[in-house]
PDB file as gemmi writes it, atoms N, CA and C in Angstrom:
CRYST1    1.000    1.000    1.000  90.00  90.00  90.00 P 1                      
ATOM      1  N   UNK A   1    -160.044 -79.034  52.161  1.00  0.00           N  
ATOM      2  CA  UNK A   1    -160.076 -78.119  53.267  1.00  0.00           C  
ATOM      3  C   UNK A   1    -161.008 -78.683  54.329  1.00  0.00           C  
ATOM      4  N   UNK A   2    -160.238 -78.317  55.456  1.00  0.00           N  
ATOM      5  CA  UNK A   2    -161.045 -79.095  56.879  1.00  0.00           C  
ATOM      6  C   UNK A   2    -162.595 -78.267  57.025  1.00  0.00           C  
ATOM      7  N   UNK A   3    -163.638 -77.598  56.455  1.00  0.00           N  
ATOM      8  CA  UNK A   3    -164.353 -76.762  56.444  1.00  0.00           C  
ATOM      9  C   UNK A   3    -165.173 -77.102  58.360  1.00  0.00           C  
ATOM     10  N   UNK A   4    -165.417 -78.206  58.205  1.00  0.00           N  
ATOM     11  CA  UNK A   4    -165.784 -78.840  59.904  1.00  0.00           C  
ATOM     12  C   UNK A   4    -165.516 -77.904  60.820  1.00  0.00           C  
ATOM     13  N   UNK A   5    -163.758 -78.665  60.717  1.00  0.00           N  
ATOM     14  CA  UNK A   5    -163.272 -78.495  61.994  1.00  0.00           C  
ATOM     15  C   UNK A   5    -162.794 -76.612  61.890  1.00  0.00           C  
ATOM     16  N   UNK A   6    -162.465 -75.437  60.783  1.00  0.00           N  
ATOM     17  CA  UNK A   6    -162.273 -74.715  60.596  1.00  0.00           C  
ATOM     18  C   UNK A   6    -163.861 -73.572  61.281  1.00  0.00           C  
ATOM     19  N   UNK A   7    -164.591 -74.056  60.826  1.00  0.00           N  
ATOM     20  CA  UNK A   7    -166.205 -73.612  61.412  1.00  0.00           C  
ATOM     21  C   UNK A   7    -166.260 -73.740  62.822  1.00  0.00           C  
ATOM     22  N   UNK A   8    -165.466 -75.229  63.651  1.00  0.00           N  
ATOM     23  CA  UNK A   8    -166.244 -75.159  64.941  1.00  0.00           C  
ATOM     24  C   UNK A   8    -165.089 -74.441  65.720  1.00  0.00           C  
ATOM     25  N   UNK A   9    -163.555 -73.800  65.013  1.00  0.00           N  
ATOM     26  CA  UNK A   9    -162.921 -72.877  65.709  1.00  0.00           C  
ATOM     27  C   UNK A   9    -163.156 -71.486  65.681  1.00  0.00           C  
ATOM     28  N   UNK A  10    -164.447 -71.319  65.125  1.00  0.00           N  
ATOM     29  CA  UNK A  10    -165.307 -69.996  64.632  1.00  0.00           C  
ATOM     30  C   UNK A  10    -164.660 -69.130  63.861  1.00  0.00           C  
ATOM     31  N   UNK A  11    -163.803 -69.653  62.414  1.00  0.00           N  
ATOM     32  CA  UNK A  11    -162.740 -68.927  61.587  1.00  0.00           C  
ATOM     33  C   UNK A  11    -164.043 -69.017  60.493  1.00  0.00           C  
ATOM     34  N   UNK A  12    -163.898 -67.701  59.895  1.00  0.00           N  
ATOM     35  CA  UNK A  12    -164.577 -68.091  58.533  1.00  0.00           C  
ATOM     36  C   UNK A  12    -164.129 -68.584  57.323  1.00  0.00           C  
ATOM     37  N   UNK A  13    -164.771 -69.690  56.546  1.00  0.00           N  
ATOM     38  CA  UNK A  13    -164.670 -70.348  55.972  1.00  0.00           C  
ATOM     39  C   UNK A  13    -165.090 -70.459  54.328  1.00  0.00           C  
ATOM     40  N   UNK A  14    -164.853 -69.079  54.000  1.00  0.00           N  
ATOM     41  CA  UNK A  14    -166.032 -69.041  52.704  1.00  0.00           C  
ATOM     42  C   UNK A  14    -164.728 -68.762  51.482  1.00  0.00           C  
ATOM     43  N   UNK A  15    -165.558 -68.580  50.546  1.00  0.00           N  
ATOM     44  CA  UNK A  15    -164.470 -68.036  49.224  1.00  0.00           C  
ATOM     45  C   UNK A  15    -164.981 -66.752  48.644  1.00  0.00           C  
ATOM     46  N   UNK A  16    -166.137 -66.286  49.267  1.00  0.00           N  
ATOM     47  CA  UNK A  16    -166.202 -64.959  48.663  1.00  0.00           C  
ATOM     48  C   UNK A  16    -165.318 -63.858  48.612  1.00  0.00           C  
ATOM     49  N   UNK A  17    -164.887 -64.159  49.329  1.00  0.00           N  
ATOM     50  CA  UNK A  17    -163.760 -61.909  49.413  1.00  0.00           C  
ATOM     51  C   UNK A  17    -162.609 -63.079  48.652  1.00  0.00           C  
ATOM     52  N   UNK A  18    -162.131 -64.268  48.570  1.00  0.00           N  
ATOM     53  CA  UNK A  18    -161.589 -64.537  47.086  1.00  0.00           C  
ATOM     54  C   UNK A  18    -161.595 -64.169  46.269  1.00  0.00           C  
ATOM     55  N   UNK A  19    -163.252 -64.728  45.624  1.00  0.00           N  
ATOM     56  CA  UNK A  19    -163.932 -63.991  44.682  1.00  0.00           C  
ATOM     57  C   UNK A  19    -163.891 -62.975  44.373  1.00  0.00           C  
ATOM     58  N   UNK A  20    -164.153 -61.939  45.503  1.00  0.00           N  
ATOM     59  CA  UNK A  20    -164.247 -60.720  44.735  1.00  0.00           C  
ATOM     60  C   UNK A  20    -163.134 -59.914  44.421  1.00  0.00           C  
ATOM     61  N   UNK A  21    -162.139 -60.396  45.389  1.00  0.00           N  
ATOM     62  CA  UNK A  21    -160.870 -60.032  44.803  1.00  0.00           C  
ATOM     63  C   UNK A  21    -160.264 -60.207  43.225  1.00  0.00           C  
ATOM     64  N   UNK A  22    -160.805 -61.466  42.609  1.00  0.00           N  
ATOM     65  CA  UNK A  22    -160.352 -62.210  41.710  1.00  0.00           C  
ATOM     66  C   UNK A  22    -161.039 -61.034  40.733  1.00  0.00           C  
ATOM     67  N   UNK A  23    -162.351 -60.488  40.819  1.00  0.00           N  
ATOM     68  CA  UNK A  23    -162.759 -59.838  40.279  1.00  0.00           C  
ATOM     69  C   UNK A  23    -162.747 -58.373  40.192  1.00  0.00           C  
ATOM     70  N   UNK A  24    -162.265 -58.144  41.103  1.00  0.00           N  
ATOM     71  CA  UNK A  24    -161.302 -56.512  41.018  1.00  0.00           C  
ATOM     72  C   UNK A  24    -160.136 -56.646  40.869  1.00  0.00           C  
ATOM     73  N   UNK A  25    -159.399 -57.065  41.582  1.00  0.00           N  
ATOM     74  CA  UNK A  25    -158.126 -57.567  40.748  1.00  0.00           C  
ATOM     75  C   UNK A  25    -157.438 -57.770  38.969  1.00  0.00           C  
ATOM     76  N   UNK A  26    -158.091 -58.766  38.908  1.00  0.00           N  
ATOM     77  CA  UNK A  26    -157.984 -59.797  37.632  1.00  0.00           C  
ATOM     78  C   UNK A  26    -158.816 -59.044  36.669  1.00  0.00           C  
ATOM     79  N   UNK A  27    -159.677 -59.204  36.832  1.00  0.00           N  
ATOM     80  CA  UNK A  27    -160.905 -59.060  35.928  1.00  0.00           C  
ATOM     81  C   UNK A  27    -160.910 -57.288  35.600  1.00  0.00           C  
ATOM     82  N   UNK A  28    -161.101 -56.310  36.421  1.00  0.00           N  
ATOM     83  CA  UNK A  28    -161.061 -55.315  36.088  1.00  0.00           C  
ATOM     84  C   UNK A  28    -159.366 -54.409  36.065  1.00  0.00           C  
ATOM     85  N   UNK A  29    -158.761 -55.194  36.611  1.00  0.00           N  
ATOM     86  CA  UNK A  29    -157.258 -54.171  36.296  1.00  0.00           C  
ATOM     87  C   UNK A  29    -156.307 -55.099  35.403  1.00  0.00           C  
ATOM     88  N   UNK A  30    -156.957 -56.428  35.113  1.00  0.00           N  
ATOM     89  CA  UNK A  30    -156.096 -57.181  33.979  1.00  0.00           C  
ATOM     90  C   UNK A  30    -156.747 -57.318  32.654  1.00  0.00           C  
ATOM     91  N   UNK A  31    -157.896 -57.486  32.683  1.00  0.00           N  
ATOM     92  CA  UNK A  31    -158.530 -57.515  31.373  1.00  0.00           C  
ATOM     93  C   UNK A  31    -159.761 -56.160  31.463  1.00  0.00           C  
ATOM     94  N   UNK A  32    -159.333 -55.230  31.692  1.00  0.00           N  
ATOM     95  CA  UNK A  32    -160.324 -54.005  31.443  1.00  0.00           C  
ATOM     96  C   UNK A  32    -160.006 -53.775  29.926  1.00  0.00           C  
ATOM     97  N   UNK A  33    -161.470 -52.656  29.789  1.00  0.00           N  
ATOM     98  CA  UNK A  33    -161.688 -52.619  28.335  1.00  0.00           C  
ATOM     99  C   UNK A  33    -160.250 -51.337  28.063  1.00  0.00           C  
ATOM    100  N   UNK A  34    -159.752 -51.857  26.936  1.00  0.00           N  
ATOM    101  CA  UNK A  34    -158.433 -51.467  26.082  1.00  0.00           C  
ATOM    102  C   UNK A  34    -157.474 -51.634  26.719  1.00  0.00           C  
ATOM    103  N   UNK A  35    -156.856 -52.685  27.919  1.00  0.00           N  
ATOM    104  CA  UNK A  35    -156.172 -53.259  28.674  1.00  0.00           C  
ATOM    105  C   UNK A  35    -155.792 -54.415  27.764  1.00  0.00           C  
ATOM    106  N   UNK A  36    -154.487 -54.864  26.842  1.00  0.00           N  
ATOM    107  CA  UNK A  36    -153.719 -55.532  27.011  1.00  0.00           C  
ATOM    108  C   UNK A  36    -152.900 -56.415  27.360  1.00  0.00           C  
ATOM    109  N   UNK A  37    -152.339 -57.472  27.841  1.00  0.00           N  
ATOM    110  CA  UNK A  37    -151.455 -58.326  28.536  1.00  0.00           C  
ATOM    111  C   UNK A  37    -150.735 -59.157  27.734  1.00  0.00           C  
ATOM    112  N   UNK A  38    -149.846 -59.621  27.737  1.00  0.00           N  
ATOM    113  CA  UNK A  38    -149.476 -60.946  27.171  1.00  0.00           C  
ATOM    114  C   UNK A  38    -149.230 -61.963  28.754  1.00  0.00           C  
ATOM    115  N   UNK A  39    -149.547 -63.290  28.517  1.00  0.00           N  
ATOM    116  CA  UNK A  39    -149.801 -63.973  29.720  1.00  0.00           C  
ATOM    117  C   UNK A  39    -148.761 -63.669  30.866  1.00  0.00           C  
ATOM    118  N   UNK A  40    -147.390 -63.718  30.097  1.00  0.00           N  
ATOM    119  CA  UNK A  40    -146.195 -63.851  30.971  1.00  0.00           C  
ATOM    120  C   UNK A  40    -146.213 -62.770  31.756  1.00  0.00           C  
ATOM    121  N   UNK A  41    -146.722 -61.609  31.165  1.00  0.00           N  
ATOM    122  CA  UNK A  41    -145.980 -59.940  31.789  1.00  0.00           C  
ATOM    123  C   UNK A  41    -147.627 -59.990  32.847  1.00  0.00           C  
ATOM    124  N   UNK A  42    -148.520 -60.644  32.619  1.00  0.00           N  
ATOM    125  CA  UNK A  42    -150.091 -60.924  33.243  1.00  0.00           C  
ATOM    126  C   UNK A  42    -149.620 -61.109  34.682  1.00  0.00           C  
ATOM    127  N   UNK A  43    -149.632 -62.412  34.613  1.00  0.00           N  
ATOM    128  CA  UNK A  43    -149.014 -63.581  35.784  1.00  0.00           C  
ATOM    129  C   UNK A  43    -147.519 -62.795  36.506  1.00  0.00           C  
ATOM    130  N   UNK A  44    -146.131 -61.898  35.666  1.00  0.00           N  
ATOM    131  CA  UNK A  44    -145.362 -61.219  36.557  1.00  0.00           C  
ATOM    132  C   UNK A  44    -146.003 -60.315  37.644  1.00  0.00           C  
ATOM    133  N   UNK A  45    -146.474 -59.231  36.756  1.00  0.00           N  
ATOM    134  CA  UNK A  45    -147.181 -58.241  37.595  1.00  0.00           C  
ATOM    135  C   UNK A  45    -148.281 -58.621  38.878  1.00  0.00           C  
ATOM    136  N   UNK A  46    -149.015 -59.815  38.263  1.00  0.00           N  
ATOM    137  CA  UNK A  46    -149.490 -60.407  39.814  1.00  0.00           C  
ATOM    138  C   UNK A  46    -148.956 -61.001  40.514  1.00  0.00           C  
ATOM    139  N   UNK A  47    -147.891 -61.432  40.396  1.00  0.00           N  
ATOM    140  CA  UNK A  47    -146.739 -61.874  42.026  1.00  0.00           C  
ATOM    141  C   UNK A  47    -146.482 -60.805  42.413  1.00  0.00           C  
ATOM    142  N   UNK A  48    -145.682 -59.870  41.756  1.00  0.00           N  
ATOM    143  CA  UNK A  48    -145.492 -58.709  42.427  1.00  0.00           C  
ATOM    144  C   UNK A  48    -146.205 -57.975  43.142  1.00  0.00           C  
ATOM    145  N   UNK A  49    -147.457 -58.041  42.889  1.00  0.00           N  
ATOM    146  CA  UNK A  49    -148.459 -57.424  43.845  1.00  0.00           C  
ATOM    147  C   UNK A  49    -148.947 -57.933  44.923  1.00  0.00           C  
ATOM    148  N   UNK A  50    -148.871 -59.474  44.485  1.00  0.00           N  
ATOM    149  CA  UNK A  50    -149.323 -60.400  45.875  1.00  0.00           C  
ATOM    150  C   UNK A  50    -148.365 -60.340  46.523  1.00  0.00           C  
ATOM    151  N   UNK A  51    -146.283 -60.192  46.466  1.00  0.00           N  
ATOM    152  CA  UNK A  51    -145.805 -59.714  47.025  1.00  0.00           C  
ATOM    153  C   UNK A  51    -145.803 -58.469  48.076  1.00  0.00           C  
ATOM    154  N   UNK A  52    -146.232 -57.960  47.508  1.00  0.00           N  
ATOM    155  CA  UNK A  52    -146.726 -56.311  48.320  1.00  0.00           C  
ATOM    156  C   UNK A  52    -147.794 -56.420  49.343  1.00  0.00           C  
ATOM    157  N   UNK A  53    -148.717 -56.894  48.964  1.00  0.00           N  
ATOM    158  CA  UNK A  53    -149.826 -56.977  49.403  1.00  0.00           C  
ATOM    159  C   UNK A  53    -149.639 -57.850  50.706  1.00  0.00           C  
ATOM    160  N   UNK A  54    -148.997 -59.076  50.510  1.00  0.00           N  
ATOM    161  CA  UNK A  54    -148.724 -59.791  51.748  1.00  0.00           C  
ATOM    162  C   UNK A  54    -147.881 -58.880  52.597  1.00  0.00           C  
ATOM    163  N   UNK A  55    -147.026 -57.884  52.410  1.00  0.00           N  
ATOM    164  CA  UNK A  55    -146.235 -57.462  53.511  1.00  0.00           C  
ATOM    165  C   UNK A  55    -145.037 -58.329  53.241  1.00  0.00           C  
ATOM    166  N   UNK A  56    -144.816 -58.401  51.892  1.00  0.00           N  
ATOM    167  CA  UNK A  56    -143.272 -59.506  51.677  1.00  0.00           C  
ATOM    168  C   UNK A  56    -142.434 -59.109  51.039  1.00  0.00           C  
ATOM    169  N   UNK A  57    -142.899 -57.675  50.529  1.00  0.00           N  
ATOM    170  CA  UNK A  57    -141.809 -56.948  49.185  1.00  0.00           C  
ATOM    171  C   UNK A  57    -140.158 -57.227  49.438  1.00  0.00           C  
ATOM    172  N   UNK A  58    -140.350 -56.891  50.612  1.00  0.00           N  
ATOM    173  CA  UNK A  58    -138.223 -56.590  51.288  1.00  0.00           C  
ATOM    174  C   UNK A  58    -137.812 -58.095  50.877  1.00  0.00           C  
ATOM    175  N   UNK A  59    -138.544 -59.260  51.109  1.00  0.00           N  
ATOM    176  CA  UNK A  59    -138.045 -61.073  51.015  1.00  0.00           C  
ATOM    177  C   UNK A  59    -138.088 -60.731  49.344  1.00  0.00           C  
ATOM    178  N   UNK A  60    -138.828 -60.616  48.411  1.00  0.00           N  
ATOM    179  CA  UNK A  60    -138.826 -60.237  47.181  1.00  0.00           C  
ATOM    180  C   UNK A  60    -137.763 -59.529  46.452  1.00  0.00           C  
ATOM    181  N   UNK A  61    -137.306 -58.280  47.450  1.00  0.00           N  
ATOM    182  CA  UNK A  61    -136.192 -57.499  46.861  1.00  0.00           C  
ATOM    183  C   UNK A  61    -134.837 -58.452  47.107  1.00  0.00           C  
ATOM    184  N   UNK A  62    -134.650 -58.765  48.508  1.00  0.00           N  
ATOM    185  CA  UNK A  62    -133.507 -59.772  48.719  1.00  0.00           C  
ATOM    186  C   UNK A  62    -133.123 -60.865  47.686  1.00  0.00           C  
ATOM    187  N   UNK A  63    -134.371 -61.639  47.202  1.00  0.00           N  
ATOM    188  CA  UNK A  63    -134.114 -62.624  46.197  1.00  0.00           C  
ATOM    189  C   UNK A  63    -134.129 -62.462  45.635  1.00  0.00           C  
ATOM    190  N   UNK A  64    -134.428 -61.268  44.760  1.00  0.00           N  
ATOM    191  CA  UNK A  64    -133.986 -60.677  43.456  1.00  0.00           C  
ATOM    192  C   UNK A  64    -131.994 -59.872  43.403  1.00  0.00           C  
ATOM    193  N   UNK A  65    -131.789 -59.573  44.468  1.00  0.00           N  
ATOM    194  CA  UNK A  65    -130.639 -58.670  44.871  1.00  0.00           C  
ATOM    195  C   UNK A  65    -129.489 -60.444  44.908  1.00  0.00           C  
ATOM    196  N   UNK A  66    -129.790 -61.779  45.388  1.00  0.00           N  
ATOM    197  CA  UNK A  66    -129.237 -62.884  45.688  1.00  0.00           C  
ATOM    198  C   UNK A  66    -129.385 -63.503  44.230  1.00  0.00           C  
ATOM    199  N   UNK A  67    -130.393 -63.157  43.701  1.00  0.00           N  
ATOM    200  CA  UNK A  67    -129.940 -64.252  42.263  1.00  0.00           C  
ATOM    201  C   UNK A  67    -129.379 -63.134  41.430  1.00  0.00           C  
ATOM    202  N   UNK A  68    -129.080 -61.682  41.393  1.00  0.00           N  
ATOM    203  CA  UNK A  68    -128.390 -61.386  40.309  1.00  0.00           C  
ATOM    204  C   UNK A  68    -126.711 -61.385  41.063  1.00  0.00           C  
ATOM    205  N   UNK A  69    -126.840 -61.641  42.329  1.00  0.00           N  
ATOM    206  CA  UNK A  69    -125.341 -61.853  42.691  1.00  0.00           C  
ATOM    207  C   UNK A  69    -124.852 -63.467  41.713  1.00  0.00           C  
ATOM    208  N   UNK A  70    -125.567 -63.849  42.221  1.00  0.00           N  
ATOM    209  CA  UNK A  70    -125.491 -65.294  41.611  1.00  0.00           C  
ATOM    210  C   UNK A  70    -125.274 -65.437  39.603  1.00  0.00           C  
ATOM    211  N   UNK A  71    -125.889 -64.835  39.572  1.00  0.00           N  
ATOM    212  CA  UNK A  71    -125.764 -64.431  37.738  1.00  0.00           C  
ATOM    213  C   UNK A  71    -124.448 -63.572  37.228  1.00  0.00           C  
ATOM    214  N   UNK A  72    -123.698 -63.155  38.393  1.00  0.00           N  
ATOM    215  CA  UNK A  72    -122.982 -62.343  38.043  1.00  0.00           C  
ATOM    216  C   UNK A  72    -121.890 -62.518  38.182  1.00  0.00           C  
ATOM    217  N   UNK A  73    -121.418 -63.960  38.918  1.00  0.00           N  
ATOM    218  CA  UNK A  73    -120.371 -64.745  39.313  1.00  0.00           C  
ATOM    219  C   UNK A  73    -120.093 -65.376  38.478  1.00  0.00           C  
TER     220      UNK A  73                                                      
END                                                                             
C-alpha cells in the first residue's frame, strides 16, 4: 500500500476501524460464547453480509437468480 502518497492526498490511512470491525464482527458474532460454526457456513454468512453491507445485495441476488438459471438448463 502506497501509505506516502495516500497521506499526502489527506485520505486516512490506518487499519484500525478494520480492526475493530474484525472484532465485532468476527470475534463477537462468530465465535461468541455458545456460538457454534462450522468453517464453511462461518465464511458463507460473512459474504453475505459484506454483500449487504457494501450496498451490493441486488448484484448478489442477480447471480444467484443467473447461476440457478444456468443449473437448470
Amino acid at each position: 500500500m502506497d501509505y506516502v502518497g495516500i497521506s499526502a492526498l489527506g485520505l486516512p490511512c490506518g487499519s484500525g476501524a478494520i480492526e475493530s470491525a474484525v472484532r465485532r464482527v468476527i470475534n463477537l458474532r462468530i465465535k461468541g460464547p455458545g456460538i457454534f460454526w462450522k468453517e464453511q457456513s462461518a465464511e458463507a454468512i460473512l459474504l453475505l453480509r459484506s454483500y449487504y453491507k457494501a450496498g451490493r445485495w441486488n448484484l448478489l441476488k442477480q447471480m444467484a437468480i443467473s447461476s440457478e438459471s444456468i443449473i437448470a438448463t
